[in-house]
N, CA, C and O of each residue as an XYZ file, in Angstrom:
356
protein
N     -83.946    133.925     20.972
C     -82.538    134.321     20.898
C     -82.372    135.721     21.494
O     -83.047    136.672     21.098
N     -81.347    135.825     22.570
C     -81.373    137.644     23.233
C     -80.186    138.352     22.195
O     -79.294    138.089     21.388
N     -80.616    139.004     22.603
C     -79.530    140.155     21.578
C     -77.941    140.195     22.503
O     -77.768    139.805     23.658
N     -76.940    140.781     21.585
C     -75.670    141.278     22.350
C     -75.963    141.680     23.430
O     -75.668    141.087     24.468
N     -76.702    142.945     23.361
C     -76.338    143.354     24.775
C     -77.184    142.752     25.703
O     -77.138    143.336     26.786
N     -77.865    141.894     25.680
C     -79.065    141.020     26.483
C     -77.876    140.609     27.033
O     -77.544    140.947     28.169
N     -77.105    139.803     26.216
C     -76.444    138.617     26.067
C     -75.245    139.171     27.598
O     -74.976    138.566     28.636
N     -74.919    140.144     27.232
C     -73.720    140.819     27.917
C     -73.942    141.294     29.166
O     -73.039    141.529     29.968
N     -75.417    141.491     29.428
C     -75.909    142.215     30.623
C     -76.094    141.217     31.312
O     -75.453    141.189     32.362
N     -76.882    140.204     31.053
C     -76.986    138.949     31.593
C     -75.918    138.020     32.321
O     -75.948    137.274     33.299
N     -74.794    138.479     31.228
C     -73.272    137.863     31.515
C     -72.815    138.791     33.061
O     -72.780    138.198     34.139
N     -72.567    139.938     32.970
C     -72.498    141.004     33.943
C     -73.400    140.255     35.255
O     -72.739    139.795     36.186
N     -74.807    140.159     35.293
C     -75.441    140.192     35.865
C     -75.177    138.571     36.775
O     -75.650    138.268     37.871
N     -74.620    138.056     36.225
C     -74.238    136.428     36.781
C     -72.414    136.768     37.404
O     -72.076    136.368     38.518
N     -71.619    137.389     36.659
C     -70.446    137.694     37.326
C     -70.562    138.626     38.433
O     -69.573    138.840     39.134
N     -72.025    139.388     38.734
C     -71.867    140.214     40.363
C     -72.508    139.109     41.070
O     -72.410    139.119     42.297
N     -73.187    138.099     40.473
C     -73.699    137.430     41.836
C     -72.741    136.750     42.446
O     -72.541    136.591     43.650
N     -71.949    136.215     41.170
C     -70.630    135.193     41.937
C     -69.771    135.819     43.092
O     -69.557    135.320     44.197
N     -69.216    137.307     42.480
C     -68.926    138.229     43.283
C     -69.370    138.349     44.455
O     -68.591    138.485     45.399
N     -70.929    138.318     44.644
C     -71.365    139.348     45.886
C     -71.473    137.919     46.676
O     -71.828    138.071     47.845
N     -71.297    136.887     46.378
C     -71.541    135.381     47.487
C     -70.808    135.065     48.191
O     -69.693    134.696     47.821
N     -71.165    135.097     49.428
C     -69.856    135.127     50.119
C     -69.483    133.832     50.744
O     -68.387    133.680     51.284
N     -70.645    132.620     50.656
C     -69.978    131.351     50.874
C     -68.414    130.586     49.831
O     -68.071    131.077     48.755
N     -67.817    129.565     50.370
C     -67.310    129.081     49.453
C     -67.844    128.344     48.241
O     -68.935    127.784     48.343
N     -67.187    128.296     47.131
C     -68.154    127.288     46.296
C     -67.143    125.999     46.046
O     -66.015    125.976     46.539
N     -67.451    125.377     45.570
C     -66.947    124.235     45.148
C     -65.724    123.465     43.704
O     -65.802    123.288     42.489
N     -64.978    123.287     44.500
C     -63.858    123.407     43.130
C     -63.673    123.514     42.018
O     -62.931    124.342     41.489
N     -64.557    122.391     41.299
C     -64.934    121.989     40.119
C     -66.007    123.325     39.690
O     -65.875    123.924     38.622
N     -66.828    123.591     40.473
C     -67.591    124.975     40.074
C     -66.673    125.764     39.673
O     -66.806    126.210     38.534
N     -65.683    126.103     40.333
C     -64.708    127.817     40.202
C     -63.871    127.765     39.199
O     -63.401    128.732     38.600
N     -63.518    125.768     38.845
C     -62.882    125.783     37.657
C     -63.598    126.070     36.067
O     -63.221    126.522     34.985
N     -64.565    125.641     36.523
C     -65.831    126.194     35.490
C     -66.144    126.972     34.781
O     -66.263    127.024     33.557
N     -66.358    127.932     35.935
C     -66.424    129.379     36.005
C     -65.471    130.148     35.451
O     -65.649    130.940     34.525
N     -64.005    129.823     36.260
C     -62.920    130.310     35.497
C     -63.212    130.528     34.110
O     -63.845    131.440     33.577
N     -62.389    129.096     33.411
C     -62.679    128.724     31.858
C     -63.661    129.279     31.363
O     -63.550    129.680     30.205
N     -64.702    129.442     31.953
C     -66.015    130.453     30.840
C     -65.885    131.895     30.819
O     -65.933    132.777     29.961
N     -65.735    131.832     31.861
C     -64.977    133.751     32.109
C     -64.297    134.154     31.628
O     -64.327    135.320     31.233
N     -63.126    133.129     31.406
C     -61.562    134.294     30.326
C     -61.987    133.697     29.482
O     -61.117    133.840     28.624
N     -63.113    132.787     28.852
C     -63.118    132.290     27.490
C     -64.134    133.679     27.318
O     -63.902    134.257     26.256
N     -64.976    134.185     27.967
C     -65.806    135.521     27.502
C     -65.444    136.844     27.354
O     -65.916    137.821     26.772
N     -64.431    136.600     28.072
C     -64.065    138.320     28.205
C     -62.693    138.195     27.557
O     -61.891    139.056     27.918
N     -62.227    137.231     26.606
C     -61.073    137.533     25.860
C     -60.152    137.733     26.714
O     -59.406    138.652     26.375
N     -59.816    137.093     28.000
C     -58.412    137.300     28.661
C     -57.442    135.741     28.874
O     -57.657    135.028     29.854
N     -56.709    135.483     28.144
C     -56.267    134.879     27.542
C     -54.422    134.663     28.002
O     -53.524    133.980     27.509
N     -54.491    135.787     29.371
C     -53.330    135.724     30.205
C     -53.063    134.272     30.968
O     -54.098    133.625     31.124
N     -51.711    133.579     31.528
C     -51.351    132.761     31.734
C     -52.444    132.696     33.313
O     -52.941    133.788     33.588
N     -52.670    131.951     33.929
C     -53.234    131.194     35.601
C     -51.872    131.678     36.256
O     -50.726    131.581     35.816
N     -52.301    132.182     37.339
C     -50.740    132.908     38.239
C     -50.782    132.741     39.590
O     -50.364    133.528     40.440
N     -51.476    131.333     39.808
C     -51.647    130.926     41.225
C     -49.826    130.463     41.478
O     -49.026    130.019     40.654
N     -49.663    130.752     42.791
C     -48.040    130.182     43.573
C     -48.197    128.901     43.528
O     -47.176    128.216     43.586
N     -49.525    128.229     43.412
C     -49.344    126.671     43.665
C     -49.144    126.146     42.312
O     -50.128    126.362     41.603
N     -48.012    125.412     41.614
C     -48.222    125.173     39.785
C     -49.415    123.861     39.897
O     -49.922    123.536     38.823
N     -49.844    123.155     41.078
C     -50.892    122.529     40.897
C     -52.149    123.104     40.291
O     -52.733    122.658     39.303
N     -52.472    124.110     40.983
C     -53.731    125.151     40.808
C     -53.373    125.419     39.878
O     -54.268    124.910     39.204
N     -52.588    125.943     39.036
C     -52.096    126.869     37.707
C     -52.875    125.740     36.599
O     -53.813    125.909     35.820
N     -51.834    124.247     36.986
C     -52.072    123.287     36.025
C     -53.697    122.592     35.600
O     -53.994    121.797     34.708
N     -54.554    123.272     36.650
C     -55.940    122.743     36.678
C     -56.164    123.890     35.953
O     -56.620    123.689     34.827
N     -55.973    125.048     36.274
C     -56.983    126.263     35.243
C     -56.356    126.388     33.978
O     -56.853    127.148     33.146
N     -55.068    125.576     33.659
C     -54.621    125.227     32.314
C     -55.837    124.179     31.835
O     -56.572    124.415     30.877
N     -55.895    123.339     32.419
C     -56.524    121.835     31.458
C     -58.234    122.804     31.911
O     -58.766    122.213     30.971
N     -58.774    123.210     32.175
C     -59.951    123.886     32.421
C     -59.829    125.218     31.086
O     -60.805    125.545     30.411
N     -58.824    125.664     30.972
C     -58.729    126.701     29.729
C     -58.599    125.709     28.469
O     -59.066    126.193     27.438
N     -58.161    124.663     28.371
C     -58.187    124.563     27.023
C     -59.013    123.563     27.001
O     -58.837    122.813     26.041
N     -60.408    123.092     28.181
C     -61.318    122.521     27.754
C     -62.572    123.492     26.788
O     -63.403    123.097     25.971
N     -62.337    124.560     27.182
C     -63.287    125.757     26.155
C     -62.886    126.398     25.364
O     -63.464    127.445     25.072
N     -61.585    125.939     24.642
C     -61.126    126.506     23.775
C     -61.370    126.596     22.378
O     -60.742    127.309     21.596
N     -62.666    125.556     22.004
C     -63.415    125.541     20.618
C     -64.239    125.980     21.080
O     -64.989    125.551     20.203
N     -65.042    126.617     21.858
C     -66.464    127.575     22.013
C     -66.041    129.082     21.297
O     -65.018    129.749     21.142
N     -67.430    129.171     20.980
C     -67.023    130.822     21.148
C     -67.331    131.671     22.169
O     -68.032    131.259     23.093
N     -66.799    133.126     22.146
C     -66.786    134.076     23.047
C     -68.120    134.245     23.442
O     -68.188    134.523     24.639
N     -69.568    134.159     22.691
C     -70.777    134.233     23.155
C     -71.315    133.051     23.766
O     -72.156    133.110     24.662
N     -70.831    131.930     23.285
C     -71.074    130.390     23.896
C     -70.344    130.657     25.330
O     -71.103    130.437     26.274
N     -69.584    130.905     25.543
C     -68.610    131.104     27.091
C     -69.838    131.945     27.815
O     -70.289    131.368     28.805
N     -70.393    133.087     27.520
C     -71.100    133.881     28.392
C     -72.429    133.219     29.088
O     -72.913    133.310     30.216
N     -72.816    132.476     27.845
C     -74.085    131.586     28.177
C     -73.601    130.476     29.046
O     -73.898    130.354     30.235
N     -73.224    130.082     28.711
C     -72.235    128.275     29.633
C     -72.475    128.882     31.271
O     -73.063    128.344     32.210
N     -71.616    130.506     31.178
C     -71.479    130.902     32.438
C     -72.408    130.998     33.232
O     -72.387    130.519     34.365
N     -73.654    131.843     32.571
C     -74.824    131.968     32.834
C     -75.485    131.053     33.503
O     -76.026    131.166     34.602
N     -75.404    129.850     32.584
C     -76.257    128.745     32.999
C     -75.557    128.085     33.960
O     -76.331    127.448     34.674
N     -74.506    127.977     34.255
C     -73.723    127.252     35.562
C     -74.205    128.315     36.670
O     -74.534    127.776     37.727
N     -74.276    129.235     36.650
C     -74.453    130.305     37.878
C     -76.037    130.132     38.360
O     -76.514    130.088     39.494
N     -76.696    130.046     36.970
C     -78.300    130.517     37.781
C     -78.531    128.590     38.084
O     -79.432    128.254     38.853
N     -77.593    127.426     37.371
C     -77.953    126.223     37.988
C     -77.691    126.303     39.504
O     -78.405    126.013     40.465
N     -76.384    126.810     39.407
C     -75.868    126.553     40.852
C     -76.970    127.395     41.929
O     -77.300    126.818     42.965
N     -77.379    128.442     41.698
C     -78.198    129.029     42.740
C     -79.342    128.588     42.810
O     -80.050    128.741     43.806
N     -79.737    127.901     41.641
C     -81.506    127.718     41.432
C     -81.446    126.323     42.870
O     -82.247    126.171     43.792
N     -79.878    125.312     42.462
C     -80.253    124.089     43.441
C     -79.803    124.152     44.813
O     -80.206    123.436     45.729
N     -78.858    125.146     44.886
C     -78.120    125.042     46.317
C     -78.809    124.748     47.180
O     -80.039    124.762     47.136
N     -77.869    124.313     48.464
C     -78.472    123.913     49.494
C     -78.691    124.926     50.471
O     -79.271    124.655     51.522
């Protein structure tokens, strides 16, 4: 089991890689990602894409993680990030 701040650095440490990548990723990934991200960092503001399609996907993507908790979100994230890099093509 890592500690908080393991937990948090680790979290950090997976949100600069997403950051620093400069290919595209894949839809269903970013919706993913999303949802684990404002489910970790407590931001809990409305999706403010111009398209209400896009809005309406990171709606049903926000309230698929809405029984996790805030430390379950960081890990989820984690593990989608280092899956996605461990298999890429």
């Amino acid at each position: 089991m890592t500690s908080k701040e393991d937990l948090d650095t680790e979290f950090l440490d997976a949100v600069e890689r997403v950051n620093a990548y400069t290919e595209p990723f894949p839809a269903d990934f970013l919706l993913r990602l999303y949802a684990y991200y404002k489910k970790a960092t407590n931001d809990y503001g409305r999706p403010s894409s111009r398209k209400p399609i896009i809005n309406a996907f990171k709606t049903n993507a926000l309230f698929q993680v809405q029984k996790i908790s805030q430390d379950e979100a960081k890990r989820e994230y984690i593990d989608l990030v280092n899956n996605y890099f461990l298999y890429r093509k």
